[in-house]
C-alpha positions in Angstrom: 0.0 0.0 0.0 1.3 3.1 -0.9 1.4 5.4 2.3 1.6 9.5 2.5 5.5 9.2 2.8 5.8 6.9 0.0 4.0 10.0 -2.1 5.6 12.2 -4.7 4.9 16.3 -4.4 3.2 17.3 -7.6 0.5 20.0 -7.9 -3.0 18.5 -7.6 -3.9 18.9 -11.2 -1.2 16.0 -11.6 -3.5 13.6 -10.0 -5.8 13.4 -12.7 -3.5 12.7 -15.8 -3.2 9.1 -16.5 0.9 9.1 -15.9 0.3 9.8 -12.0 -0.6 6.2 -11.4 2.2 4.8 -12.7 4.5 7.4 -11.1 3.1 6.5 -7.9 4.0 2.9 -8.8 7.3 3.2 -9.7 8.0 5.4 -6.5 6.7 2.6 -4.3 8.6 0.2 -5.8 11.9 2.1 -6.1 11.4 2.4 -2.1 10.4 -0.8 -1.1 13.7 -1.6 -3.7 16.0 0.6 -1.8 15.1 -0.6 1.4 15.8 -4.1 0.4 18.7 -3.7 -1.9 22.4 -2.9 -1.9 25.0 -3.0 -4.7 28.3 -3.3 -3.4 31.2 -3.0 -5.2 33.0 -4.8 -2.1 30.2 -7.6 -1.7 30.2 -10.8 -3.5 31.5 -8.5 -6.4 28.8 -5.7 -6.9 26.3 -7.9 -8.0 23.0 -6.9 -6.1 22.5 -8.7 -2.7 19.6 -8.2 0.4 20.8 -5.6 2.3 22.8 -6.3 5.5 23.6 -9.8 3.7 25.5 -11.5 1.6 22.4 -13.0 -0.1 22.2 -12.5 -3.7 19.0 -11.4 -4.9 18.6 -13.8 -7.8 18.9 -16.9 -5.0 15.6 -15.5 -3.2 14.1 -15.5 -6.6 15.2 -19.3 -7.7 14.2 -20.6 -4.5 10.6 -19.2 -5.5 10.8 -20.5 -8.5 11.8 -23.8 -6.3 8.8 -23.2 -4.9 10.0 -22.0 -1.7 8.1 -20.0 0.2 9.2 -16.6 1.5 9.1 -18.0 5.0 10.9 -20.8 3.9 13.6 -18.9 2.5 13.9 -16.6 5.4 14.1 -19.2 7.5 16.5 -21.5 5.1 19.2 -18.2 4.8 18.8 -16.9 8.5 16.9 -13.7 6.9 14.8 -11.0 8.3 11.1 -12.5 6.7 9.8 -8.9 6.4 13.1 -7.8 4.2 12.4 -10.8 2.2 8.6 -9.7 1.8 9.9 -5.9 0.8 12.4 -7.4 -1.9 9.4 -9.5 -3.7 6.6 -6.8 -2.5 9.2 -3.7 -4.7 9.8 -6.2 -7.6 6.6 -7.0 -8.1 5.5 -3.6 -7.7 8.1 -2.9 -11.1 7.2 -5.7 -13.1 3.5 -4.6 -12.9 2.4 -8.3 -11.0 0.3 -9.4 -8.0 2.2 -9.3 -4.6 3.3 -13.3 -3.5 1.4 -14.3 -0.4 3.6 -16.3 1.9 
């Protein structure tokens, strides 16, 4: 859900024109994305990990596609469930898909 801090500033006019929808998207998901996120140069070689971890990314994602639920994963990887649920929450957010439940 997109909350009154997660809003961007424009004049209220803006609301009405079709792109404000999608800017609100994007914004969430950039957030939720920068909250989950970090590229390191220094960890496992810049390429984009959980934050705080040493988790890449792309392993949260094949273990879905293992079938794996998020609490599964979190569990499996010592993770922080709710920074899980923020990484799959943003990225679904950007690719324009339903939110996975559990």
């Amino acid at each position: 859900m997109i909350t009154e801090k997660d809003r961007i500033r424009l004049p209220d006019k803006a609301f009405d024109s079709p792109g404000y929808l999608l800017a609100e998207r994007l914004t969430y998901a950039l957030k939720k994305m920068s909250d989950s996120v970090e590229i390191n140069s220094e960890i496992r070689g810049g390429i984009p990990v959980l934050k705080g971890s040493r988790m890449p990314v792309s392993r949260i994602i094949a273990e879905l596609g293992e079938n794996a639920t998020i609490s599964e994963i979190a569990e499996d990887y010592e993770l922080d469930v709710r920074q899980v649920r923020n990484f799959i929450d943003g990225l679904a957010v950007l690719l324009d898909r339903s939110v996975l439940k559990k």
